[in-house]
C-alpha positions as CSV (number, residue, x, y, z in Angstrom):
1,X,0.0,0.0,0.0
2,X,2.6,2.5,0.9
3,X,5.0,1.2,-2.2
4,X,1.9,2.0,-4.2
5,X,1.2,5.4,-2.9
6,X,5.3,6.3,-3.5
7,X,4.8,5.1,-7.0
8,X,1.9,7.7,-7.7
9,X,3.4,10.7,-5.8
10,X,6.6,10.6,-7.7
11,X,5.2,11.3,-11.3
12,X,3.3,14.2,-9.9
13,X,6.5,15.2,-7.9
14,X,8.5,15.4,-11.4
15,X,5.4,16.9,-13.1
16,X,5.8,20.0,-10.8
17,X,9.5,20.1,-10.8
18,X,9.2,20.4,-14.5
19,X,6.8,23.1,-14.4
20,X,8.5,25.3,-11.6
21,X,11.8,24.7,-14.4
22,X,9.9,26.0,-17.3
23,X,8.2,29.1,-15.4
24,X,12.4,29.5,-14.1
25,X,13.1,29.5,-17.8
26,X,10.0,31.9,-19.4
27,X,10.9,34.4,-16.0
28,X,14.8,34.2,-17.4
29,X,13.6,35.1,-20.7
30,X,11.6,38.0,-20.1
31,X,14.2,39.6,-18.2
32,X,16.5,39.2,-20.6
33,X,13.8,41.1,-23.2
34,X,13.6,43.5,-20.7
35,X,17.3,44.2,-20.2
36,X,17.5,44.1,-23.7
37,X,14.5,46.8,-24.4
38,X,16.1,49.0,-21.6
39,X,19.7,48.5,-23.6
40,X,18.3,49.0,-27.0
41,X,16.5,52.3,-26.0
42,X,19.3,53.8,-24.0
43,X,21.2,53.4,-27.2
44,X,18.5,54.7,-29.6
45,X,19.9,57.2,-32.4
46,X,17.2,58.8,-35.5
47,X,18.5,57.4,-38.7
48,X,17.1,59.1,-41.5
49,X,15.7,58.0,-44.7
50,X,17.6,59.2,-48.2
51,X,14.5,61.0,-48.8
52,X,14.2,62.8,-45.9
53,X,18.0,63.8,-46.0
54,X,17.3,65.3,-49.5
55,X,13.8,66.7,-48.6
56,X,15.8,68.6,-45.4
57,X,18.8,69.7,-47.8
58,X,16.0,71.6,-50.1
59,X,14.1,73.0,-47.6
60,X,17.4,74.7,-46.2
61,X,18.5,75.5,-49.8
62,X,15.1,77.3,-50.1
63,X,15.8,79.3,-47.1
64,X,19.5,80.2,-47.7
65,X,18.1,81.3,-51.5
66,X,15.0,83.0,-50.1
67,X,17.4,84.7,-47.4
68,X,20.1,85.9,-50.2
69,X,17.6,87.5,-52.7
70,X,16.6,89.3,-49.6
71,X,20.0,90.8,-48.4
72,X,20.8,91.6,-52.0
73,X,18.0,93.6,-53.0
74,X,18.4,95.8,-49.6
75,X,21.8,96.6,-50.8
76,X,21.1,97.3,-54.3
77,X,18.3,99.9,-52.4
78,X,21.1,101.3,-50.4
79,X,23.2,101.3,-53.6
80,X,20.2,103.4,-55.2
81,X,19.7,105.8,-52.5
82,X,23.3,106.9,-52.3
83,X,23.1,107.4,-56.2
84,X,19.7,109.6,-55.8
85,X,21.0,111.5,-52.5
86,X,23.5,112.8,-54.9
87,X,20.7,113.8,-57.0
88,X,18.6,115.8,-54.5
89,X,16.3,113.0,-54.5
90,X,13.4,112.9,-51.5
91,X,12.5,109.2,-50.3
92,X,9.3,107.7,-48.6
93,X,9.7,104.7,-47.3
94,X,7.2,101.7,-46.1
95,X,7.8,98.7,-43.7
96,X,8.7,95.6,-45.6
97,X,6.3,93.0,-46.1
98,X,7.5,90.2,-46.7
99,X,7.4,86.9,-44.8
100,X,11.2,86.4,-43.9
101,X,11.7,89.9,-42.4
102,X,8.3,89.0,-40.5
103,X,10.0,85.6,-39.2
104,X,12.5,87.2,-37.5
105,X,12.3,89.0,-33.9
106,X,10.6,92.4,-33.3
107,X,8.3,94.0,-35.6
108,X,9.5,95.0,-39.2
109,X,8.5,98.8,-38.3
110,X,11.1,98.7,-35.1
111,X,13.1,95.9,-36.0
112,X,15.9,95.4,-32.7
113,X,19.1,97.1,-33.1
114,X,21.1,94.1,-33.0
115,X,19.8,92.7,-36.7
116,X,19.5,96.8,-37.7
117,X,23.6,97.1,-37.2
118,X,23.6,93.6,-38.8
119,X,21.5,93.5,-42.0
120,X,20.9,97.1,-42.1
121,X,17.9,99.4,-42.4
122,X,17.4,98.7,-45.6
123,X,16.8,95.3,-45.4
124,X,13.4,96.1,-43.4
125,X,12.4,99.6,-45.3
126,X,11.3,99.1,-49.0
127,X,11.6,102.3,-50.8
128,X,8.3,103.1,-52.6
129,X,8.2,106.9,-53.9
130,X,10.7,109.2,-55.2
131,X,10.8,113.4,-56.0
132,X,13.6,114.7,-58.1
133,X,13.0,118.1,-58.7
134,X,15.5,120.1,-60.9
135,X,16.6,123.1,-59.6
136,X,19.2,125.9,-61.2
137,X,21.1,126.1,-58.5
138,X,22.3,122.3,-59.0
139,X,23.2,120.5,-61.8
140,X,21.5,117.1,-61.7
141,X,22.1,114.1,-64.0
142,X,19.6,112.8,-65.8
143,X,21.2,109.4,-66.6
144,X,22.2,109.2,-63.1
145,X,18.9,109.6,-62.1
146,X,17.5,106.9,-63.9
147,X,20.0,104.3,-63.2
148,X,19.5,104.9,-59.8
149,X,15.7,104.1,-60.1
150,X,16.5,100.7,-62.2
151,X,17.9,99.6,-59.0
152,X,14.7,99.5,-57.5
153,X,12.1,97.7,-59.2
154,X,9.9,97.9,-56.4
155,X,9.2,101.5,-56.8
156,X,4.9,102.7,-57.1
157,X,5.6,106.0,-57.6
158,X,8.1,108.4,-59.3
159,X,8.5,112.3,-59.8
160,X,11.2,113.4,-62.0
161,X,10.4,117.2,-62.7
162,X,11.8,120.4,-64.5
163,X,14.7,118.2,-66.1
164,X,15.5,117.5,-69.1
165,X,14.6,113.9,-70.7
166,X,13.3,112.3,-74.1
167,X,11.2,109.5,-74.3
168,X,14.1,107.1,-74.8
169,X,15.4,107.3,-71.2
170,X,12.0,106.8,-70.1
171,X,12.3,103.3,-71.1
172,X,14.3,102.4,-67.6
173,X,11.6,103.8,-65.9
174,X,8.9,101.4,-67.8
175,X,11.0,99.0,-66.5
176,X,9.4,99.3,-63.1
177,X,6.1,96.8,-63.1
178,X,4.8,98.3,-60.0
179,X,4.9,101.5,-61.2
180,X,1.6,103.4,-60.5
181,X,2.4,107.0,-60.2
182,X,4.8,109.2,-63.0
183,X,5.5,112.4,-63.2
184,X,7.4,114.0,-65.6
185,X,5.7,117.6,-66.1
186,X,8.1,120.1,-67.4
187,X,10.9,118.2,-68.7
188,X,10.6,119.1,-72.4
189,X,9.8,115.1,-73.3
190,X,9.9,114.9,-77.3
191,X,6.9,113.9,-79.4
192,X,8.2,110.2,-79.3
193,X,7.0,106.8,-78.6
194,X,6.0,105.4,-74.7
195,X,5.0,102.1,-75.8
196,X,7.1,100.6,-72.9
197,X,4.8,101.9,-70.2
198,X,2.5,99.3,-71.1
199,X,4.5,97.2,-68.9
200,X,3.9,98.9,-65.2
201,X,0.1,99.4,-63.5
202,X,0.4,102.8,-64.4
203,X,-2.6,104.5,-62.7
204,X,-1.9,108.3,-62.2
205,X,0.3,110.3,-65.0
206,X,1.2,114.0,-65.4
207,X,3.1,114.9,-68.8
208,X,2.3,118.2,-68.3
209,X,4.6,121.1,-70.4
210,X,5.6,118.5,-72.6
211,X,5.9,117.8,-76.4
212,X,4.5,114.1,-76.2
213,X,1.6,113.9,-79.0
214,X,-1.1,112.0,-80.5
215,X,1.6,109.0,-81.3
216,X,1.9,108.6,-77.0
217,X,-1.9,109.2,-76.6
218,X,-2.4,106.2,-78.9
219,X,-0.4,104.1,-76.8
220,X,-2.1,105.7,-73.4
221,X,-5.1,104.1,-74.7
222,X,-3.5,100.9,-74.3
223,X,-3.1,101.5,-70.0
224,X,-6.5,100.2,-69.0
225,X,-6.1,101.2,-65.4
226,X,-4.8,104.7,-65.8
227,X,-7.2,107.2,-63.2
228,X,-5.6,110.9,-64.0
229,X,-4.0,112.0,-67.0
230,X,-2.8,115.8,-67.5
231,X,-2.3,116.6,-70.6
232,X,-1.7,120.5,-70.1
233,X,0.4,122.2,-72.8
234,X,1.4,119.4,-74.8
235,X,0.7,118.8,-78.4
236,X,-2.3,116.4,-78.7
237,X,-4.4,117.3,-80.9
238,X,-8.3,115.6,-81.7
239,X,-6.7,112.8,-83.7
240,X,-5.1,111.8,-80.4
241,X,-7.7,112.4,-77.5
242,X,-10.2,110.3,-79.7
243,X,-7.8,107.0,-78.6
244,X,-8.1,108.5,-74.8
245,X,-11.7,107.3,-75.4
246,X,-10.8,103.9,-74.6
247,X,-9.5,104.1,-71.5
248,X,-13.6,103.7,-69.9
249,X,-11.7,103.8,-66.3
250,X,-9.9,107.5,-66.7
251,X,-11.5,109.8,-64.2
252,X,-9.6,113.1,-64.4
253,X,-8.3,114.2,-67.8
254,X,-6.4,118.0,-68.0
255,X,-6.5,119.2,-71.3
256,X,-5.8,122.6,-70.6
257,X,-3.8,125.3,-73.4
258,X,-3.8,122.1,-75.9
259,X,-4.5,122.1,-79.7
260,X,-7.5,120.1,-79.1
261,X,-11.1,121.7,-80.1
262,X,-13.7,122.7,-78.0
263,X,-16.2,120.4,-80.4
264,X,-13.4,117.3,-79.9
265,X,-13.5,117.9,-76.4
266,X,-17.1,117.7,-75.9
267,X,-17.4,114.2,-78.5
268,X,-14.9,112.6,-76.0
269,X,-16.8,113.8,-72.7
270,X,-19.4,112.0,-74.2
271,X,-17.8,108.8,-74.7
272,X,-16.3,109.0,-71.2
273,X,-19.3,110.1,-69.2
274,X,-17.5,109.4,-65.8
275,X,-14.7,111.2,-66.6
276,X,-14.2,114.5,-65.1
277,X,-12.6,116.6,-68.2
278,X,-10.7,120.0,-67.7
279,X,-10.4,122.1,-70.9
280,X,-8.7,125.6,-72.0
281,X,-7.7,126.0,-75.7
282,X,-4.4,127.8,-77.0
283,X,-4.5,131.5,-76.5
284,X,-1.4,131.7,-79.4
285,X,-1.2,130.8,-82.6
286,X,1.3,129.5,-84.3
287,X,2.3,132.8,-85.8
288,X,2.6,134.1,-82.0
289,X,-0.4,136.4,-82.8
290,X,-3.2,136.1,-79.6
291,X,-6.5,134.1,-80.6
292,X,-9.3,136.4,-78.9
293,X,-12.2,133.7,-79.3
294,X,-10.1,131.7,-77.0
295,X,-9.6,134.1,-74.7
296,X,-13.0,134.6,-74.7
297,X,-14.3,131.4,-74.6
298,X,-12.5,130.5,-71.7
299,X,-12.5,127.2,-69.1
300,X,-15.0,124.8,-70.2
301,X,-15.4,121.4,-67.6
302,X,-17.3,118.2,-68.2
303,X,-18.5,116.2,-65.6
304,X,-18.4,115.7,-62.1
305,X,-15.2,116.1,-60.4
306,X,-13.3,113.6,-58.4
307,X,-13.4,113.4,-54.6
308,X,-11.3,115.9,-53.2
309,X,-7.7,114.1,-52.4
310,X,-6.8,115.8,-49.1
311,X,-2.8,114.5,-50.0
312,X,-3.1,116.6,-53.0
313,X,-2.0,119.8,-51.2
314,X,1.2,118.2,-49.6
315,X,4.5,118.9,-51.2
316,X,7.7,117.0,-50.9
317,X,9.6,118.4,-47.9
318,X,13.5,117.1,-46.6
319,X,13.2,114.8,-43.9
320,X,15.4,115.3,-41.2
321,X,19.1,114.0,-39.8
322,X,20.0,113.9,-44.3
323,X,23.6,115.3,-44.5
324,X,25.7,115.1,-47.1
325,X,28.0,112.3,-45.0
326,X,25.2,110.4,-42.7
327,X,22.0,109.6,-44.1
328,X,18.9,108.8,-42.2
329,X,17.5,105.8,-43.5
330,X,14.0,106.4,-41.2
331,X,12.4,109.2,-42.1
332,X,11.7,111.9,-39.2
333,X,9.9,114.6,-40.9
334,X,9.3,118.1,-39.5
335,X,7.7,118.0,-36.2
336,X,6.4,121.4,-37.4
337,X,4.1,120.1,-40.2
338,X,0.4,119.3,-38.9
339,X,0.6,116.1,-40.8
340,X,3.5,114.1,-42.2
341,X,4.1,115.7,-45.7
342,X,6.1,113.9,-48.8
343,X,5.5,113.0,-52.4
344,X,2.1,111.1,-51.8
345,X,0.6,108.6,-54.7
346,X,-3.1,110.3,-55.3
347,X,-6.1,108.3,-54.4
348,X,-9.1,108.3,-56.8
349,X,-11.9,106.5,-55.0
């Protein structure tokens, strides 16, 4: 009985043994996983993928491209400035917009002084408008003046008065694509072609005291979004305002002491009824004898005239801190003036 008893515990004795061996072995295993895990994480490095290495290299390429076209048109600006400074040239300036200047610290308005000493002034000031007037006391260069401009092809608006120019240096100007503003009044232009102005978003012109002629009032026709257009003492004649009756967006057209006809002048009011017209015909003939009709006939307007532009009034004034050694890239105008004053785009609403 006993003998028999012994003979059934001992197959459940190694039965058990066998099993605590096997749980011995799975509990060995997992903490060798786990050592393992703990090894392998400590150990850890990011191994990146071809692609991603190449993706990384072109983002950074992008930037250090994006970055570079920055810095070099700032200095080409700073080139331009020192050229037109030469040139008695007035400046208004405008916070640049773009995207990397707005990624980096401060605002582009007050950028900190560390990045100012750094990149410069320039790189955070776009120039927008330039006045050159011409004055006796000063001779200015004409060519110098316009290869100054050409440095700055982000330019709206442009006065280059009482100088003399043809319609061939012009084309530099053209040049400019977001050109909205030109004035070249009294700077003898020849009767010549402007075809090239085609290419800005010319929307406010004053040839006034010129000789450009029907031949440039036929390619005015082509400038769709052109507002104001004086015309004043130049030699367009009816066979050149009747082009002028294309442009359906004009809204202030000078044609004052201009060969044009009283009888022209009123078929092209009617063709542009929004347009508000200013007329006075030539007082002289061409024999330098007076024309006493025209005297008498006087001023004739059509239309209603524009909202009043309170900017109009302002004239270019120096800003201070310019010397002919330092120049003040921020303008500080006259605390005097009730308003900040400088050459202003007009605003046709």
């Amino acid at each position: 009985m006993t003998q028999h008893k012994r003979e059934q515990s001992d197959p459940l004795t190694e039965k058990m043994s066998s099993l605590e061996h096997q749980l011995r072995r799975i509990g060995d295993l997992l903490e060798a996983q786990v050592a393992g895990a703990k090894s392998r994480q400590s150990s850890w490095r990011w191994r990146p993928s071809l692609r991603t290495l190449f993706v990384m290299i072109g983002v950074l390429a992008l930037g250090v491209a994006w970055f570079t076209a920055e810095y070099r048109q700032s200095r080409l600006q700073s080139r331009a400035i020192e050229v037109l400074l030469d040139q008695r040239a007035l400046f208004f300036f405008e916070p640049s917009e773009s995207i990397l200047v707005g990624m980096l610290p401060g605002k582009s308005s007050e950028p900190p002084a560390a990045l100012v000493r750094a990149l410069g002034h320039d790189f955070f000031n776009r120039l927008r408008q330039v006045s050159i007037v011409g004055t006796p006391r000063f001779q200015q260069e004409p060519d110098e003046i316009l290869d100054g401009l050409a440095l700055v092809p982000g330019l709206r608006a442009v006065r280059i008065s009482q100088l003399p120019l043809t319609t061939g240096q012009l084309r530099s100007v053209f040049q400019l694509k977001q050109l909205e503003s030109l004035d070249v009044s009294r700077t003898g232009l020849d009767n010549g072609s402007i075809e090239e102005i085609q290419n800005t978003s010319i929307r406010w012109l004053d040839c006034s005291h010129t000789r450009l002629g029907n031949i440039a009032a036929s390619e005015l026709s082509r400038c769709e979004e052109l507002e104001y257009l004086n015309l004043e003492r130049t030699a367009v004649s009816d066979a050149g305002i009747e082009y002028l009756a294309k442009l359906k967006g004009l809204r202030h057209l000078i044609l004052r002491r201009t060969p044009v006809s009283p009888l022209g002048v009123q078929k092209l009011a009617d063709q542009l009824p929004n347009c508000y017209i200013e007329y006075q015909p030539l007082v002289f003939r061409n024999d330098g004898t007076v024309d006493v009709q025209a005297c008498r006939r006087g001023s004739l307007v059509f239309g209603d005239p524009p909202p009043v532009d309170p900017r109009q009034g302002q004239t270019a004034s120096a800003p201070l801190g310019v010397g002919r050694n330092k120049y003040l890239k921020t303008i500080v105008w006259d605390p005097s003036a009730a308003a900040p004053r400088g050459y202003v785009l007009p605003n046709f609403r």
